[in-house]
PDB file of N, CA, C and O in Angstrom:
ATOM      1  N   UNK A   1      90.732  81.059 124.397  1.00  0.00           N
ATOM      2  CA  UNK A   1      91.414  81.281 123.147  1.00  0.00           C
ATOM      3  C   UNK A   1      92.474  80.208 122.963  1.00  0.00           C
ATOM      4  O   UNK A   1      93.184  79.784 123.875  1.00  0.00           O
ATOM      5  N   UNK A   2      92.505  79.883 121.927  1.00  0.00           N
ATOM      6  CA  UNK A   2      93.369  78.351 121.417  1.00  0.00           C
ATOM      7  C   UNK A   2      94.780  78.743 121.035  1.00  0.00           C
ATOM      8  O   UNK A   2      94.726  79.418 120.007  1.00  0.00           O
ATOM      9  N   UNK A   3      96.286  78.548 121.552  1.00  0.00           N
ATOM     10  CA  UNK A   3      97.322  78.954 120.823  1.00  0.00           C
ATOM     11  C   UNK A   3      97.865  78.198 119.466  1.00  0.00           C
ATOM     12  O   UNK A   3      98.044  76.990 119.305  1.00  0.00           O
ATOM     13  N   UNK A   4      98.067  79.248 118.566  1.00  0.00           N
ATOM     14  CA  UNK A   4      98.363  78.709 117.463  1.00  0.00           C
ATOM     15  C   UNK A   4      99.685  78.939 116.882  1.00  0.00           C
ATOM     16  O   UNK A   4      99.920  79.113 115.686  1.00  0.00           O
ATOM     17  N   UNK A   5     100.654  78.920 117.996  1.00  0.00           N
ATOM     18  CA  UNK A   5     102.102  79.506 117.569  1.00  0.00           C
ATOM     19  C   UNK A   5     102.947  79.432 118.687  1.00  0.00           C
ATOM     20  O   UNK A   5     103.010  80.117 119.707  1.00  0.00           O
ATOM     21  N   UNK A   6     103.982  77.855 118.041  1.00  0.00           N
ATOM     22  CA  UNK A   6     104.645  77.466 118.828  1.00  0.00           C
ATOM     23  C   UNK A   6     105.884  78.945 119.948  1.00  0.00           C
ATOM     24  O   UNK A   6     105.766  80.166 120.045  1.00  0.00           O
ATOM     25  N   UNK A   7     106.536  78.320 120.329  1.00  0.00           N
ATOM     26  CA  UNK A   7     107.714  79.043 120.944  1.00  0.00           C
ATOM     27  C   UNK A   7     108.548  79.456 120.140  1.00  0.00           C
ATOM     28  O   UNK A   7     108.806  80.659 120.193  1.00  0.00           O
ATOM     29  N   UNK A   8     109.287  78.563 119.075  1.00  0.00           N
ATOM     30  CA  UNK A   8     110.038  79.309 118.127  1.00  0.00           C
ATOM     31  C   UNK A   8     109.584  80.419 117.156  1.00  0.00           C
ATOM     32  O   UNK A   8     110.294  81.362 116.809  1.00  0.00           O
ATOM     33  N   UNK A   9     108.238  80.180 116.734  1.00  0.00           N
ATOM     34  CA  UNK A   9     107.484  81.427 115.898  1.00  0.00           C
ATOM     35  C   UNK A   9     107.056  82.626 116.719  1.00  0.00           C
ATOM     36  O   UNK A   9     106.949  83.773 116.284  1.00  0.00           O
ATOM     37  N   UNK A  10     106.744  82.082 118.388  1.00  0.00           N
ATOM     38  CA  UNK A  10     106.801  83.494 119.050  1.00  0.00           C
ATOM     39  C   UNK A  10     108.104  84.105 119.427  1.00  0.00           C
ATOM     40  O   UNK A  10     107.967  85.279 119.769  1.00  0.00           O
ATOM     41  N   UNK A  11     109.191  83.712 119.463  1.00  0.00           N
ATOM     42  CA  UNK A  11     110.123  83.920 119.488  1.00  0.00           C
ATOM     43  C   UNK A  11     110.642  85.165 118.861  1.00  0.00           C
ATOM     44  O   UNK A  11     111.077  86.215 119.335  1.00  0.00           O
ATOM     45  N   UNK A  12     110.387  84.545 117.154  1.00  0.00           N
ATOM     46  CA  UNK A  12     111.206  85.179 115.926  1.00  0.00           C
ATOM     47  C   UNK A  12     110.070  86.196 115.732  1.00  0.00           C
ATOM     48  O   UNK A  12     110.387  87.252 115.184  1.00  0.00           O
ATOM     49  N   UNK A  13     108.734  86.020 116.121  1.00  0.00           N
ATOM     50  CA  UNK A  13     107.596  87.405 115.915  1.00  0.00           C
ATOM     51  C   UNK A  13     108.049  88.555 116.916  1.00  0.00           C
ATOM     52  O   UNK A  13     107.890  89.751 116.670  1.00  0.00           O
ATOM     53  N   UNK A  14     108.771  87.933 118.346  1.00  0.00           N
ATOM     54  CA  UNK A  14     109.043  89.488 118.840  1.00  0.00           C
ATOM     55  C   UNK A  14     110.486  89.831 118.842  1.00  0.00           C
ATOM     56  O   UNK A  14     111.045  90.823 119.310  1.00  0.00           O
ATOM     57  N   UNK A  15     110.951  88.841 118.242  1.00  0.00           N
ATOM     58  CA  UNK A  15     112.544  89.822 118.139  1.00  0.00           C
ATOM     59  C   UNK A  15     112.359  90.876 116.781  1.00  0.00           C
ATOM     60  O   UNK A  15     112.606  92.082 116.794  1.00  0.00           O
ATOM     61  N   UNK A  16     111.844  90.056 115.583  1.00  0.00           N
ATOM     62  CA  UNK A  16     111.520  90.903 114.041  1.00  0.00           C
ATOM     63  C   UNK A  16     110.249  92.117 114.832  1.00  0.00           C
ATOM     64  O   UNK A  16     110.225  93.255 114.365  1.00  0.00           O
ATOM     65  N   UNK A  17     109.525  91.852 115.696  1.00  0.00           N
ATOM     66  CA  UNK A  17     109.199  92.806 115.674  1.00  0.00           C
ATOM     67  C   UNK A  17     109.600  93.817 116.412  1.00  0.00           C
ATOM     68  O   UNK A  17     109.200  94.924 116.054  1.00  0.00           O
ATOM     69  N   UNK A  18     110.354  93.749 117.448  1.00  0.00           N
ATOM     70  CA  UNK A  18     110.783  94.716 117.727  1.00  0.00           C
ATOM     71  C   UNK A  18     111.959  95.533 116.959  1.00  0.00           C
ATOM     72  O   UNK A  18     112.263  96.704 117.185  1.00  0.00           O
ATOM     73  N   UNK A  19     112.676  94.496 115.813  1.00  0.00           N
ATOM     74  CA  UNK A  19     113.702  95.703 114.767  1.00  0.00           C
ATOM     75  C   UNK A  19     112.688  96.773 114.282  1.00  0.00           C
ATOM     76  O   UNK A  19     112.685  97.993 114.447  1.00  0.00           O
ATOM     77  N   UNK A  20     111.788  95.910 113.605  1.00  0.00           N
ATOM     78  CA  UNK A  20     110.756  96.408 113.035  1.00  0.00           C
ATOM     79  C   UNK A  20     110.347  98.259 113.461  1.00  0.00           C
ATOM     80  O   UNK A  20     110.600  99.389 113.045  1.00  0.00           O
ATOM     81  N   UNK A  21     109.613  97.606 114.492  1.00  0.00           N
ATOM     82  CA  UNK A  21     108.930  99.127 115.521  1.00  0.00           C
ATOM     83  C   UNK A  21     110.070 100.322 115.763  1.00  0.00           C
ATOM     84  O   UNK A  21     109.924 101.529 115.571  1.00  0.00           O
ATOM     85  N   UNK A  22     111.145  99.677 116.202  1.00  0.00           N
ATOM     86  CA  UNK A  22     112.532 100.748 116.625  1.00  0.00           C
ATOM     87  C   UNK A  22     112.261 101.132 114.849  1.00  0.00           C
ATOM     88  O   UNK A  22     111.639 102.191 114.759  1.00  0.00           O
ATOM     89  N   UNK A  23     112.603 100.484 113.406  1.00  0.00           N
ATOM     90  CA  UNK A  23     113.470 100.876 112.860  1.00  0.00           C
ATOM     91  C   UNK A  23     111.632 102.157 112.140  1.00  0.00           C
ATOM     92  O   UNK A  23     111.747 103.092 111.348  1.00  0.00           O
ATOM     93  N   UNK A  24     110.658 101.817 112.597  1.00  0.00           N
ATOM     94  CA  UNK A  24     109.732 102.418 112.038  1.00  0.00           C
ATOM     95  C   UNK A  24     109.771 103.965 113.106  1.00  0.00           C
ATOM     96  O   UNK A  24     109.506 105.018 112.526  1.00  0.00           O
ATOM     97  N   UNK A  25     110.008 104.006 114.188  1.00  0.00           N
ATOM     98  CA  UNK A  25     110.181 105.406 115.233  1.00  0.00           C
ATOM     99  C   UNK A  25     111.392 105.464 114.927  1.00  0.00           C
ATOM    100  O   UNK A  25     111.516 105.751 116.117  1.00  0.00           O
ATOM    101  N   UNK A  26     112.753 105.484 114.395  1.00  0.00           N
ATOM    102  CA  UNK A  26     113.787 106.322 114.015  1.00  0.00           C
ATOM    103  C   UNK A  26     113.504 106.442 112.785  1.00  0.00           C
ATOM    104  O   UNK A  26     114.477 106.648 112.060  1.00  0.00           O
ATOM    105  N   UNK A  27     112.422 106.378 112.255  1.00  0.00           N
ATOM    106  CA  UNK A  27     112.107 107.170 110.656  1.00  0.00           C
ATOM    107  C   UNK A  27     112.368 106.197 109.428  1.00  0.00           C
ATOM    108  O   UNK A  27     113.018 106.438 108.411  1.00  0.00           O
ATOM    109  N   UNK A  28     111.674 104.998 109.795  1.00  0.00           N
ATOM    110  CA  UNK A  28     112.007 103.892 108.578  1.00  0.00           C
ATOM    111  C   UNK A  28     110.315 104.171 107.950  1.00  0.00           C
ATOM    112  O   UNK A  28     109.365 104.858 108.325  1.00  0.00           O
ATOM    113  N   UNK A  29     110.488 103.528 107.173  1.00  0.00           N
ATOM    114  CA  UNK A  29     109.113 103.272 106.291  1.00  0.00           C
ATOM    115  C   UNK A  29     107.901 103.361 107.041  1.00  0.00           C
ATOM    116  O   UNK A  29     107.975 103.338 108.269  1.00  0.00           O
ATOM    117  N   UNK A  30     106.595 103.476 106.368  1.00  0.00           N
ATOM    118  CA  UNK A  30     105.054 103.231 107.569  1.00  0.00           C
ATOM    119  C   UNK A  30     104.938 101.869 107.837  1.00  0.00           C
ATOM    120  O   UNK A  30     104.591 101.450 108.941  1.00  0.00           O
ATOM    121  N   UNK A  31     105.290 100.944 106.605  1.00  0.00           N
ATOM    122  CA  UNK A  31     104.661  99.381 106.502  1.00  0.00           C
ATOM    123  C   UNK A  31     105.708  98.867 107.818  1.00  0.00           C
ATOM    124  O   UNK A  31     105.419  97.732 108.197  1.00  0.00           O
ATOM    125  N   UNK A  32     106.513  99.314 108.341  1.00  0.00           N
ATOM    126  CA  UNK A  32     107.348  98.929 109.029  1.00  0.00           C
ATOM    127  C   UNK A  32     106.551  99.062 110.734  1.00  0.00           C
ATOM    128  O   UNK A  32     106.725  98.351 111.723  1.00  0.00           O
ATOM    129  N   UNK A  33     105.992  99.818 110.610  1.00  0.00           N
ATOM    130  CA  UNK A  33     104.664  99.137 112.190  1.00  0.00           C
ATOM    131  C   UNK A  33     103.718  98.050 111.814  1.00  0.00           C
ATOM    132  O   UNK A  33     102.553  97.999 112.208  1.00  0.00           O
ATOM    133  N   UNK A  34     104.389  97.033 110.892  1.00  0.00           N
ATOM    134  CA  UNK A  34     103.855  95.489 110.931  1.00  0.00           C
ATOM    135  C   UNK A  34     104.303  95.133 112.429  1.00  0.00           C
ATOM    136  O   UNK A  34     103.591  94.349 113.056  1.00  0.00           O
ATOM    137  N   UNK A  35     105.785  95.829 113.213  1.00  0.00           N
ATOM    138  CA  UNK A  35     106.121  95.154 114.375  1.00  0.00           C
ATOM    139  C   UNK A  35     105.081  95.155 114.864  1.00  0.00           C
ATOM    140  O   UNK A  35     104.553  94.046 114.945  1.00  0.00           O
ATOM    141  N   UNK A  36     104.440  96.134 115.311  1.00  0.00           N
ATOM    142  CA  UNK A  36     103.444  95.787 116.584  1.00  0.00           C
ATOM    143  C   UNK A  36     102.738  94.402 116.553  1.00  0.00           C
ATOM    144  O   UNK A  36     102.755  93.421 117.297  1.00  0.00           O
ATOM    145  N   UNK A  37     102.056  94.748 115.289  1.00  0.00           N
ATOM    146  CA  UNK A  37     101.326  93.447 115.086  1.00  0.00           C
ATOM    147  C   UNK A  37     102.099  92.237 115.552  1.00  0.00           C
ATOM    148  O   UNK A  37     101.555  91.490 116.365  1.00  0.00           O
ATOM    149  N   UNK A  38     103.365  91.960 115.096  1.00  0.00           N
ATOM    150  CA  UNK A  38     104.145  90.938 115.713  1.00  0.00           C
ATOM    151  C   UNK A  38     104.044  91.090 116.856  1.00  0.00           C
ATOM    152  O   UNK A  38     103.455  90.211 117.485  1.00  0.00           O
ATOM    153  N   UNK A  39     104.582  92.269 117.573  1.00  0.00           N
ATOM    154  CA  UNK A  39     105.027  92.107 119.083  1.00  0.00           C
ATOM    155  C   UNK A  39     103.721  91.281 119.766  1.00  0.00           C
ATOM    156  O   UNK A  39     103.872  90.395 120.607  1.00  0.00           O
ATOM    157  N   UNK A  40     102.507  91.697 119.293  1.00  0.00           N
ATOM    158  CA  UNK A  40     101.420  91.501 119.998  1.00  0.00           C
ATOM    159  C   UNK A  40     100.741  90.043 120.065  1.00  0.00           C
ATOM    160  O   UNK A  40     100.223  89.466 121.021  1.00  0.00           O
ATOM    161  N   UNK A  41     100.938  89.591 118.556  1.00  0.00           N
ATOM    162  CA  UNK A  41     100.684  88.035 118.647  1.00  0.00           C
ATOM    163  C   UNK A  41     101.915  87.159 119.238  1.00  0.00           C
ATOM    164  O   UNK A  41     101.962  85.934 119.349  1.00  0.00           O
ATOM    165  N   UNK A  42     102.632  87.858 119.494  1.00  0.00           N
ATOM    166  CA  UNK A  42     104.061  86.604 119.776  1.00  0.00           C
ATOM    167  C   UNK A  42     103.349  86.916 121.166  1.00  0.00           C
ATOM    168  O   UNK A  42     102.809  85.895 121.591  1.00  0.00           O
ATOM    169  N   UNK A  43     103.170  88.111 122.077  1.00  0.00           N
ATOM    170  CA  UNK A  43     102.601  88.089 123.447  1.00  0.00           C
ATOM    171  C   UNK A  43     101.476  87.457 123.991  1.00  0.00           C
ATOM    172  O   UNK A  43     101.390  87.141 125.177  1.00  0.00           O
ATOM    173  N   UNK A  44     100.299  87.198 122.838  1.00  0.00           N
ATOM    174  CA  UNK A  44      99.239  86.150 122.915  1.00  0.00           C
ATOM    175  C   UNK A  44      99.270  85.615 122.397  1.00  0.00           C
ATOM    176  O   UNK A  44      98.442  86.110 121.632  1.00  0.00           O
ATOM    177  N   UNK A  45      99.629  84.544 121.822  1.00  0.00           N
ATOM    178  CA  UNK A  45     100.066  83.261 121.819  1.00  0.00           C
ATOM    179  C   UNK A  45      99.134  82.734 120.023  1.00  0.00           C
ATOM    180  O   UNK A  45      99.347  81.738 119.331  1.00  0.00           O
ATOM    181  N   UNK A  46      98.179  83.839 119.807  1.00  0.00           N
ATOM    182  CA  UNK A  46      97.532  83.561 118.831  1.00  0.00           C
ATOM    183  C   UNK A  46      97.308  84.340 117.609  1.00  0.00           C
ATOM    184  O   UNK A  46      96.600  85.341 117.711  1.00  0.00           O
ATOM    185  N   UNK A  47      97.817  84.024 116.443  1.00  0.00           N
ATOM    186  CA  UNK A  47      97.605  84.981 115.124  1.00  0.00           C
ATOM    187  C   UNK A  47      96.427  85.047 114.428  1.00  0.00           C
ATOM    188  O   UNK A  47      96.410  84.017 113.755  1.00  0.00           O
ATOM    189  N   UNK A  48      95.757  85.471 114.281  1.00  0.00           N
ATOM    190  CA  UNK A  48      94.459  85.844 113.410  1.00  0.00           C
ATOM    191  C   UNK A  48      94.339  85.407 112.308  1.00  0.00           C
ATOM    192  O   UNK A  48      93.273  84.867 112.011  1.00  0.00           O
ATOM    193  N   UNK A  49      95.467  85.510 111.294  1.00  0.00           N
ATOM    194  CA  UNK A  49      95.903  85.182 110.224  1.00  0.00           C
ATOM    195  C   UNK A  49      95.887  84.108 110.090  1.00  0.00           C
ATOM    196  O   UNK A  49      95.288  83.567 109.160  1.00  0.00           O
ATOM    197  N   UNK A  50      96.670  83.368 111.158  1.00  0.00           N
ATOM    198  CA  UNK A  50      96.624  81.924 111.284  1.00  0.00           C
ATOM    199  C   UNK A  50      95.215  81.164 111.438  1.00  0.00           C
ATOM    200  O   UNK A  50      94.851  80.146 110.849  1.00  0.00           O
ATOM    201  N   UNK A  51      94.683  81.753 112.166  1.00  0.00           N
ATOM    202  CA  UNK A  51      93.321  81.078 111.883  1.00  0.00           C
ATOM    203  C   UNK A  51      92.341  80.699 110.853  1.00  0.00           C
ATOM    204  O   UNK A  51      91.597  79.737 110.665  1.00  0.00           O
ATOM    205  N   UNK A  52      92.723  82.258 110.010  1.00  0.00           N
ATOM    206  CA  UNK A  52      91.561  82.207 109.233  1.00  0.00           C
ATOM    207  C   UNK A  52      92.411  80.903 107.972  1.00  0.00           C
ATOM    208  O   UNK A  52      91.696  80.087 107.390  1.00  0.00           O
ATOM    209  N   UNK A  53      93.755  80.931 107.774  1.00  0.00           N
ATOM    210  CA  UNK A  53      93.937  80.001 106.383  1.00  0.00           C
ATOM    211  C   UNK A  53      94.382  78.800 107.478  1.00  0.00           C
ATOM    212  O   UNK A  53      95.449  78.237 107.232  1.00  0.00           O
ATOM    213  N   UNK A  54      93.595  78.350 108.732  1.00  0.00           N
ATOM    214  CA  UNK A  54      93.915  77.290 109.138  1.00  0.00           C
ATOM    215  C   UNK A  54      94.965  76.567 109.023  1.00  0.00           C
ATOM    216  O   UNK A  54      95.063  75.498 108.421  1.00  0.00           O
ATOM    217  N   UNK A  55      96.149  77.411 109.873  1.00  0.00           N
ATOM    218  CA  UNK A  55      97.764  76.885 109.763  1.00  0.00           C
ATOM    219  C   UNK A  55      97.699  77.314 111.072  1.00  0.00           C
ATOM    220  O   UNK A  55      96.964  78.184 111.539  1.00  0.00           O
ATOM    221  N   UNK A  56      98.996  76.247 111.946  1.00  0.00           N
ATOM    222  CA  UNK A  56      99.176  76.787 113.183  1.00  0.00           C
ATOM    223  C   UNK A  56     100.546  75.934 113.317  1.00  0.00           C
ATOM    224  O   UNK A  56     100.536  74.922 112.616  1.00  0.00           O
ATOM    225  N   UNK A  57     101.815  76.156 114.136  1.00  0.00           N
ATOM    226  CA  UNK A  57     102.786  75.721 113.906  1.00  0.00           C
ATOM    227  C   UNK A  57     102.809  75.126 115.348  1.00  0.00           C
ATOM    228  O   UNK A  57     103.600  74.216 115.594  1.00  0.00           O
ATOM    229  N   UNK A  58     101.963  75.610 116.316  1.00  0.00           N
ATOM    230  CA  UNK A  58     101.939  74.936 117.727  1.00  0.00           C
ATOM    231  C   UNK A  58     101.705  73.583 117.522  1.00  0.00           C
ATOM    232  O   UNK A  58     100.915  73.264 116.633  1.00  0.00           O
ATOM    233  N   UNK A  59     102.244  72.751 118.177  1.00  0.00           N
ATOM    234  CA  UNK A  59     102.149  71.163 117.998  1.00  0.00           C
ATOM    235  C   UNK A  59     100.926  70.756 118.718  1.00  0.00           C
ATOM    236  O   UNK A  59     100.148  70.133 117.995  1.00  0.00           O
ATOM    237  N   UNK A  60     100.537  70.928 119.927  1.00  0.00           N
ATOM    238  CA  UNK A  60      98.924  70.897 120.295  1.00  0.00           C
ATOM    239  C   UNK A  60      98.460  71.921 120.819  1.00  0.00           C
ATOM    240  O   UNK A  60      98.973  72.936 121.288  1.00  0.00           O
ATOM    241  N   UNK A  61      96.882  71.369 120.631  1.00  0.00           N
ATOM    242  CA  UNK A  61      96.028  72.785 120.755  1.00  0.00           C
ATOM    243  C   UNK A  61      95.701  72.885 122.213  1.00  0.00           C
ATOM    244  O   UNK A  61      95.025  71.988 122.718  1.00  0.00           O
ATOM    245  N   UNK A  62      96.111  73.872 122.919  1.00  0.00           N
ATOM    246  CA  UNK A  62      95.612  73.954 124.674  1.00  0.00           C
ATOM    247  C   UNK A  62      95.068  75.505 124.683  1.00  0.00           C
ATOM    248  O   UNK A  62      95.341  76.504 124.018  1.00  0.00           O
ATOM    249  N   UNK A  63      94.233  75.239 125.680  1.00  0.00           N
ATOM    250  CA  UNK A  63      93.455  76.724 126.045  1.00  0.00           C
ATOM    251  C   UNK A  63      94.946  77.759 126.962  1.00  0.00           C
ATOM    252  O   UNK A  63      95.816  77.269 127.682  1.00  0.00           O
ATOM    253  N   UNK A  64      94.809  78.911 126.667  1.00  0.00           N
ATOM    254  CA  UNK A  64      95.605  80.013 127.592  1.00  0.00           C
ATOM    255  C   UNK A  64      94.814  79.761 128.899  1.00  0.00           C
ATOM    256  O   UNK A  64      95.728  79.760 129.722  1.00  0.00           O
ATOM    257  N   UNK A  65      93.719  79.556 129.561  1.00  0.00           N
ATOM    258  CA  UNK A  65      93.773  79.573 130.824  1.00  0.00           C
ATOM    259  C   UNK A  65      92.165  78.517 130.823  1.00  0.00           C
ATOM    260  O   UNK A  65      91.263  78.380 129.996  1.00  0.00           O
ATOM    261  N   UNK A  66      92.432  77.930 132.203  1.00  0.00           N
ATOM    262  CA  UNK A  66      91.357  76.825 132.696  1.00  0.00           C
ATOM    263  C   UNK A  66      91.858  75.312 131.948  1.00  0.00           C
ATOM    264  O   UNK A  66      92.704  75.102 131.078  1.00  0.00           O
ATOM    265  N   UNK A  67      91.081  74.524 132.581  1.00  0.00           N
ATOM    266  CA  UNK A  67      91.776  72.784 131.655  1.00  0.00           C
ATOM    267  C   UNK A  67      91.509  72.419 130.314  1.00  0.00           C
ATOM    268  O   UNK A  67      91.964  71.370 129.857  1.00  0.00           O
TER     269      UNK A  67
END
Protein backbone atom coordinates (compact mmCIF):
# COMPACT_ATOMS: atom_id res chain seq x y z
CA UNK A 1 0.00 0.00 0.00
CA UNK A 2 1.44 3.45 -1.20
CA UNK A 3 1.38 6.45 1.51
CA UNK A 4 -0.40 9.32 0.50
CA UNK A 5 -0.20 11.67 3.50
CA UNK A 6 2.61 13.43 4.61
CA UNK A 7 3.40 13.81 8.56
CA UNK A 8 1.84 17.10 8.95
CA UNK A 9 -1.65 15.90 7.43
CA UNK A 10 -1.29 12.80 9.65
CA UNK A 11 -0.68 14.77 12.31
CA UNK A 12 -3.70 17.29 12.11
CA UNK A 13 -6.05 13.95 10.98
CA UNK A 14 -5.43 12.50 14.52
CA UNK A 15 -5.45 15.33 16.72
CA UNK A 16 -9.09 16.72 14.75
CA UNK A 17 -9.90 13.41 15.07
CA UNK A 18 -9.68 12.66 18.19
CA UNK A 19 -11.75 16.22 19.33
CA UNK A 20 -13.96 14.92 16.97
CA UNK A 21 -14.73 11.17 18.48
CA UNK A 22 -14.52 12.54 22.34
CA UNK A 23 -16.86 15.46 21.29
CA UNK A 24 -19.25 12.75 19.30
CA UNK A 25 -19.33 10.12 22.83
CA UNK A 26 -20.09 13.14 25.20
CA UNK A 27 -23.20 13.68 23.00
CA UNK A 28 -22.13 15.98 20.06
CA UNK A 29 -23.70 15.50 16.70
CA UNK A 30 -23.64 11.82 14.56
CA UNK A 31 -21.55 13.49 11.57
CA UNK A 32 -19.06 14.04 14.28
CA UNK A 33 -17.71 10.12 14.09
CA UNK A 34 -15.97 11.54 10.84
CA UNK A 35 -13.07 11.19 13.77
CA UNK A 36 -12.64 7.72 13.38
CA UNK A 37 -12.28 7.90 9.91
CA UNK A 38 -9.47 10.39 10.63
CA UNK A 39 -8.00 8.58 13.47
CA UNK A 40 -7.66 5.64 11.14
CA UNK A 41 -6.10 7.11 8.01
CA UNK A 42 -3.66 9.33 9.96
CA UNK A 43 -2.68 5.55 11.56
CA UNK A 44 -2.24 4.12 7.94
CA UNK A 45 -0.64 6.35 6.31
CA UNK A 46 -3.28 6.25 3.39
CA UNK A 47 -6.70 8.07 2.53
CA UNK A 48 -9.05 6.55 0.13
CA UNK A 49 -10.33 9.75 -0.77
CA UNK A 50 -7.09 10.73 -1.69
CA UNK A 51 -6.72 8.28 -4.10
CA UNK A 52 -9.60 8.24 -5.86
CA UNK A 53 -9.34 12.43 -6.88
CA UNK A 54 -5.57 11.65 -7.18
CA UNK A 55 -4.12 14.18 -4.56
CA UNK A 56 -1.57 13.15 -2.07
CA UNK A 57 0.38 15.67 0.06
CA UNK A 58 3.26 13.01 0.82
CA UNK A 59 6.27 14.27 -1.10
CA UNK A 60 7.32 10.65 -2.34
CA UNK A 61 5.65 7.65 -2.96
CA UNK A 62 7.22 4.57 -0.73
CA UNK A 63 5.64 1.25 0.07
CA UNK A 64 4.61 0.74 4.14
CA UNK A 65 6.66 -2.39 4.17
CA UNK A 66 9.43 -4.33 1.84
CA UNK A 67 11.84 -2.03 -0.71
Amino acid sequence: MKINLAIWDRTLRFFFGVLLTAWAIAGGPWWAYVGVYMILTAGWGFCPMYAVMRFKTAKIEEKRFGP
